[in-house]
Backbone bond lengths (Angstrom), bond angles and torsions (degrees), N, CA, C in turn:
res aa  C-N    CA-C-N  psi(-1)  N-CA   C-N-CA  omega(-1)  CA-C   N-CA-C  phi
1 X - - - 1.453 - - 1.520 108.15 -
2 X 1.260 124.90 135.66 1.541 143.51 -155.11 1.842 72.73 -90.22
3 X 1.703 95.06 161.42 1.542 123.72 164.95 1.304 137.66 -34.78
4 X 1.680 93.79 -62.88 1.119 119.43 169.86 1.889 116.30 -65.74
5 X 1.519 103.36 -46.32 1.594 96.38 178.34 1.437 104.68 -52.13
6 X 1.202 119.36 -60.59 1.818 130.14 -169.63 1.128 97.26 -36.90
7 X 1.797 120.23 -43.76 1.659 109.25 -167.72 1.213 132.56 -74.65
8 X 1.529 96.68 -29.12 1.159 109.67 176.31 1.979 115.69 -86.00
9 X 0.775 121.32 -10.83 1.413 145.70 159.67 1.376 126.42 -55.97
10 X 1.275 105.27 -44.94 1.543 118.04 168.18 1.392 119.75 -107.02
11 X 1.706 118.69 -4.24 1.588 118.82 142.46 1.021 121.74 -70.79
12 X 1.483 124.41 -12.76 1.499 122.94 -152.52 2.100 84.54 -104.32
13 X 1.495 109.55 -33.02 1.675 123.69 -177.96 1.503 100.84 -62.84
14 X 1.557 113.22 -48.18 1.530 110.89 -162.82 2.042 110.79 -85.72
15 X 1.808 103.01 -8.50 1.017 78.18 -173.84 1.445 97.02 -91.93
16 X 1.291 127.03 -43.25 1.831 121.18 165.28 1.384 122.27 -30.65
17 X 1.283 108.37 -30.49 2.059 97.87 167.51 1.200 105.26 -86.88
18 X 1.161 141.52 -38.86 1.342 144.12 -169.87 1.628 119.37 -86.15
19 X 1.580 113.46 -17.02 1.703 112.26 175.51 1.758 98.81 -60.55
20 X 1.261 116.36 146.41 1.276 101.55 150.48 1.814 107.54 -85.01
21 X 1.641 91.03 167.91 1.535 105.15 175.56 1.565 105.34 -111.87
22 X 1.389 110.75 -176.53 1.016 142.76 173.91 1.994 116.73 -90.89
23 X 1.618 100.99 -18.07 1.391 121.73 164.00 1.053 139.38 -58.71
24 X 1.600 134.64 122.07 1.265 143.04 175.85 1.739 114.06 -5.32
25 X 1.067 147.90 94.41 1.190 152.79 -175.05 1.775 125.11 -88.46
26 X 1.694 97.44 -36.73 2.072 127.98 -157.79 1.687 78.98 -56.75
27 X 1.425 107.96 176.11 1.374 124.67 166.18 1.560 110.40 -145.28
28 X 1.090 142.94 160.36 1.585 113.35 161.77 1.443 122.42 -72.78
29 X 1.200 95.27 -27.17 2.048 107.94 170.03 1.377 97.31 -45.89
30 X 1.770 134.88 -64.45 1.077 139.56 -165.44 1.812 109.15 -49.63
31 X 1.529 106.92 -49.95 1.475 119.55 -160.66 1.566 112.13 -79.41
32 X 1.975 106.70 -15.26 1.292 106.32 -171.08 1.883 102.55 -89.67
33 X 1.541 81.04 -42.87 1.518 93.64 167.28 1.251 129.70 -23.74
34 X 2.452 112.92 -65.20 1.078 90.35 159.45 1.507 150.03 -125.08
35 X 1.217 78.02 49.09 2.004 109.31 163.65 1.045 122.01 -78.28
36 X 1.587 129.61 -36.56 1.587 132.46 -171.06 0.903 98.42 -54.11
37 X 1.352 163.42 -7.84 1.808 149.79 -162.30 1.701 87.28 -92.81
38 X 1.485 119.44 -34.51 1.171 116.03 -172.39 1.619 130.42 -99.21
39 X 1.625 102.91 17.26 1.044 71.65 159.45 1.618 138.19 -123.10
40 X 1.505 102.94 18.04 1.427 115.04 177.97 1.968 98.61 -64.59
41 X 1.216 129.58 -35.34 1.221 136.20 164.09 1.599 116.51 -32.43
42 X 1.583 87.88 -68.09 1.803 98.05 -166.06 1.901 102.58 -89.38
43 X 1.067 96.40 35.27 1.657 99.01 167.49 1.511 114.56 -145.91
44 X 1.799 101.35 -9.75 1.697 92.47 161.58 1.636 100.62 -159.64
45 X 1.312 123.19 11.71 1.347 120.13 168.69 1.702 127.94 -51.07
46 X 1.254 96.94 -134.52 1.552 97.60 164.08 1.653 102.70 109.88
47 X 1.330 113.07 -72.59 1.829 103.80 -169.06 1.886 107.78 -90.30
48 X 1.471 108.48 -8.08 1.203 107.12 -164.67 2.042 94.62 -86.11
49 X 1.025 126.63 -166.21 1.534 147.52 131.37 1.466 116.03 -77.04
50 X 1.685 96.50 121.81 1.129 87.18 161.26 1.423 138.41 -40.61
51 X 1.406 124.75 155.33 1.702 124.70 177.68 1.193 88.75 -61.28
52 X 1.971 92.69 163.00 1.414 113.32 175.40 1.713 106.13 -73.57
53 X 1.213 139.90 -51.35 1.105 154.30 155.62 1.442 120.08 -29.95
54 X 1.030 117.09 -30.07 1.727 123.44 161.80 1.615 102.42 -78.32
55 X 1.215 111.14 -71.58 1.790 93.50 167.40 1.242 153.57 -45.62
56 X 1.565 96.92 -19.00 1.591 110.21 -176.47 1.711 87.03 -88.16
57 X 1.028 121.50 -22.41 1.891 116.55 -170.78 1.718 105.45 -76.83
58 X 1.166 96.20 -17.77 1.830 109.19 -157.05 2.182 84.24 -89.24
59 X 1.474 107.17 -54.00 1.244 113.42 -172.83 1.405 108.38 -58.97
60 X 1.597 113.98 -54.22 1.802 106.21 163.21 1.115 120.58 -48.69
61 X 1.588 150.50 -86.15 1.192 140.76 126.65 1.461 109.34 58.97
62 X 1.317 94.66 -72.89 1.622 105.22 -162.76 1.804 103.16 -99.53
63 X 0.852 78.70 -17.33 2.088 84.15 171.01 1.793 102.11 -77.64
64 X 1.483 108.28 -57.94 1.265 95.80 -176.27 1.830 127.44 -88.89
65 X 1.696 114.87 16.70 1.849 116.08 159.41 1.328 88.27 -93.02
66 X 1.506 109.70 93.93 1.622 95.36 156.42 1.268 111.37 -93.83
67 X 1.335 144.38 -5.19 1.202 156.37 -162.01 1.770 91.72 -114.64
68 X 1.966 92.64 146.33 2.012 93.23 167.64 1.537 104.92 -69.81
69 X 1.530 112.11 -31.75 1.454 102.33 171.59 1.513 129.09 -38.65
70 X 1.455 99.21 -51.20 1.809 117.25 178.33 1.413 110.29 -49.92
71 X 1.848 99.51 -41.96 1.458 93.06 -147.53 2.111 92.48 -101.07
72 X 1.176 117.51 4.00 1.646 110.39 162.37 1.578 105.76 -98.10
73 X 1.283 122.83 -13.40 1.563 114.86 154.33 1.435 110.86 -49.73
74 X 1.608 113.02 -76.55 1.263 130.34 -156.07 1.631 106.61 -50.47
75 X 2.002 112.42 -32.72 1.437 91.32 -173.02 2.039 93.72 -87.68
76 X 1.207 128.31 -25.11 1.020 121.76 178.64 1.463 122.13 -43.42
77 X 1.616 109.54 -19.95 1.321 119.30 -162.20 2.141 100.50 -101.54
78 X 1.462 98.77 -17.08 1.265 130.11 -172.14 1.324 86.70 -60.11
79 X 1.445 98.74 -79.04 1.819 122.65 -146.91 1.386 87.92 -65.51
80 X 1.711 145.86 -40.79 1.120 135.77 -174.17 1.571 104.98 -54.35
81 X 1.276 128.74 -68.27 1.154 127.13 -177.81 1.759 126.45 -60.27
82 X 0.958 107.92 -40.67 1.946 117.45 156.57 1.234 83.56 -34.20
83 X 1.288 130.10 -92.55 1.170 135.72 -151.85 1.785 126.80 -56.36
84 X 1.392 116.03 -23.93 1.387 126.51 170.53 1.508 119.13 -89.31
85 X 1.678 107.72 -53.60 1.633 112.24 174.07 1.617 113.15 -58.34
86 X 1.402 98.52 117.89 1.755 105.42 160.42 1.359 127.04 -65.24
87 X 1.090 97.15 120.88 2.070 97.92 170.21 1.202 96.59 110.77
88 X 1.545 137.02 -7.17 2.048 107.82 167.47 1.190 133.15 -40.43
89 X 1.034 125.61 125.25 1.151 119.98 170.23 1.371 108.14 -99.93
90 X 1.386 101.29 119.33 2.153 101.57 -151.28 1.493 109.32 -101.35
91 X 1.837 109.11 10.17 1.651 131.51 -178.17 1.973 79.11 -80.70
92 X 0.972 112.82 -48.70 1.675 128.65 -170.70 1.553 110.97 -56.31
93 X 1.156 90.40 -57.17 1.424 119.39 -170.17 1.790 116.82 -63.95
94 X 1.433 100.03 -34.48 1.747 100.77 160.72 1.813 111.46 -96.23
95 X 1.187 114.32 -31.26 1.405 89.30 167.50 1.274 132.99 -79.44
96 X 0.752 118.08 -8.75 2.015 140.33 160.27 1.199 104.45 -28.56
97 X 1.287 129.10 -67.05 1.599 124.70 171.45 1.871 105.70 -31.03
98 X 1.619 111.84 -73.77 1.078 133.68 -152.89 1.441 107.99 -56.78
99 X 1.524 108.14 -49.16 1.591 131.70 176.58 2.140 98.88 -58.44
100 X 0.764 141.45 -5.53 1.950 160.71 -171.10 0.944 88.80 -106.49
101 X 1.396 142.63 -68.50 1.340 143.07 -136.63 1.917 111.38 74.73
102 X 1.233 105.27 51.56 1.538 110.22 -150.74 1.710 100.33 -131.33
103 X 1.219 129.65 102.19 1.076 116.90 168.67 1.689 126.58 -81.89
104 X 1.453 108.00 126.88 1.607 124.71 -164.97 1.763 98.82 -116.74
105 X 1.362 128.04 137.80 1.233 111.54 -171.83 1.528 106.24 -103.96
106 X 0.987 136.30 5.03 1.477 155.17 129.03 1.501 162.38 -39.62
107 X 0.731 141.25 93.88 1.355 136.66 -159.27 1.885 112.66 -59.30
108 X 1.131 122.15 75.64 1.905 113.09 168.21 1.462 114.95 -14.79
109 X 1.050 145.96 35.60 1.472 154.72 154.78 1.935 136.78 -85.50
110 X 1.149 104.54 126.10 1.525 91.70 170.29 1.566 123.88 -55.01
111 X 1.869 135.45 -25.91 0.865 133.67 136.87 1.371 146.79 -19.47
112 X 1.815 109.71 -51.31 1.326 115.87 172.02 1.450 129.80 -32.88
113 X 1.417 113.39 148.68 1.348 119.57 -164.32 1.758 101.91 -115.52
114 X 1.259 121.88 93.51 1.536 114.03 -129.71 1.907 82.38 -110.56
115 X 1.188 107.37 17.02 1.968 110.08 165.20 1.569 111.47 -97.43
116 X 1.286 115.79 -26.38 1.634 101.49 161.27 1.559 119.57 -58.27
């Protein structure tokens, strides 16, 4: 392969790893990441406001599923943990969005049906 092919070959390599997509991106690492502020809240809160730091995680969160892909990860990653952590209180746990001022199109539940 001539110079020029190679060069253009490995511009054509670096720009396909480097375009962003339109593709699923969330991780649960990402979503637990920024949830942890919340959950000393949803395991003994209740009369206080949520922390500021649980909301600002809930507001990132939702800044970064910009895709439905992102955002049926993020509750998939939801409903996994609802479902493992002891002590939610999941009365907490759906108004949590609302209590942010944060719209989530989801229910915080081990129930959720996180393919709509």
């Amino acid at each position: 392969m001539s110079r020029p092919a190679a060069a253009v070959l490995m511009a054509a390599v670096l720009v396909a790893v480097l375009w962003p997509s339109s593709e699923a991106a969330m991780s649960c690492s990402v979503v637990f990441r920024n949830l942890m502020p919340c959950l000393g809240y949803l395991q003994s809160g209740g009369n206080s406001a949520p922390p500021t730091p649980c909301c600002d995680g809930i507001t990132a969160l939702m800044a970064q599923a910009k895709v439905k892909a992102d955002r049926q990860t993020a509750c998939t990653c939801l409903k996994t943990a609802a479902a493992s952590v002891t002590g939610i209180n999941f009365s907490l746990a759906g108004a949590l969005p609302q209590r942010c001022g944060v719209n989530i199109p989801y229910k915080i539940s081990p129930s959720t049906d996180c393919t709509k």
